[in-house]
VMD Tcl script that draws the C-alpha trace (Angstrom):
set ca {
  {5.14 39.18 -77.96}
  {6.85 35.85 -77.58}
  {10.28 37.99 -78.76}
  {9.61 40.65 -76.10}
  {9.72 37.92 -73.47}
  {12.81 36.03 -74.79}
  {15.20 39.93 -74.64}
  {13.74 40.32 -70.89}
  {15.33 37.38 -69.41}
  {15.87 37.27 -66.35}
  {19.85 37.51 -65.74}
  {21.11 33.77 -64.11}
  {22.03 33.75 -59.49}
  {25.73 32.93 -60.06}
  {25.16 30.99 -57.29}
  {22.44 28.73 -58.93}
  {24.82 28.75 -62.36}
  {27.44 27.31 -60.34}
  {25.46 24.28 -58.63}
  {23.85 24.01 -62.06}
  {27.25 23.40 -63.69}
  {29.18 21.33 -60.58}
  {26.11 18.40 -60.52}
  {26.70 18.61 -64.25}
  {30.79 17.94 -64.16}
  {30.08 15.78 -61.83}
  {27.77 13.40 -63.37}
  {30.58 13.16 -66.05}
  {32.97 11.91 -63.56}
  {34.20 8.33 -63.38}
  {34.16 7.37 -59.79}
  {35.97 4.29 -58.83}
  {34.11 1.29 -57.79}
  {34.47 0.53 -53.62}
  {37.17 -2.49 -53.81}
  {39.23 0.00 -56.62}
  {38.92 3.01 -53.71}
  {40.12 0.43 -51.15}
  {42.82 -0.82 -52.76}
  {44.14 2.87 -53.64}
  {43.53 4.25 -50.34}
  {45.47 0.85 -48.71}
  {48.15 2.04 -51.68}
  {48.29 5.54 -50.59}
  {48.84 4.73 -47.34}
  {51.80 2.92 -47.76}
  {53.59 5.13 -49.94}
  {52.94 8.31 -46.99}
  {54.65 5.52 -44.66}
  {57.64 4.88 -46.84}
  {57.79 8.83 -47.68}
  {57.80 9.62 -44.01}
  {60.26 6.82 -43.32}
  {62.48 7.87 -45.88}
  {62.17 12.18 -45.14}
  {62.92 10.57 -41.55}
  {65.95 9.54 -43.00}
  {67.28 11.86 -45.25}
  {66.45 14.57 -42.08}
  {68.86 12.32 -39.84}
  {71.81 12.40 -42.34}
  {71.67 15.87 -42.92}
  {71.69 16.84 -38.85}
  {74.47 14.59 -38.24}
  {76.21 16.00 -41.70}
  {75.97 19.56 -40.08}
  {76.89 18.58 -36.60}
  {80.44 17.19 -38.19}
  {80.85 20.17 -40.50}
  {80.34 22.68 -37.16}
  {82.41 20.34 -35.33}
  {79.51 20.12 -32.34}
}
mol new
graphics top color blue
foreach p $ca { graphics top sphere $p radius 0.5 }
foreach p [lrange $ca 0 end-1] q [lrange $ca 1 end] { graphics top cylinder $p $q radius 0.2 }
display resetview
């Protein structure tokens, strides 16, 4: 009897497989503790300001480059 009721499982909601496995993945994760996020977000910041600074920059050159080569 007790093999009858192991082959009539009932198929898994892939909706309840997928929580099931995302809380497990997640409780593997190594989070960061709060001063570690701060510092990386303060980090992260900077860098998009540079980046944008720099893109700034490189955009600038290359419109003044092509208003010399069209002559305008």
């Amino acid at each position: 009897m007790a093999e009858k009721a192991k082959q009539v499982k009932k198929k898994e909601n892939a909706i309840q497989r997928y929580y099931r496995e995302t809380t497990g993945e997640l409780r593997k994760v190594s989070w960061p503790t709060w001063p570690e996020a701060r510092r990386l977000t303060i980090l992260v910041l900077i860098v998009m300001v540079f980046m944008g600074l720099f893109l700034a920059g490189v955009d600038a050159l290359a419109k003044e480059l092509l208003n010399l080569a069209i002559g305008v």
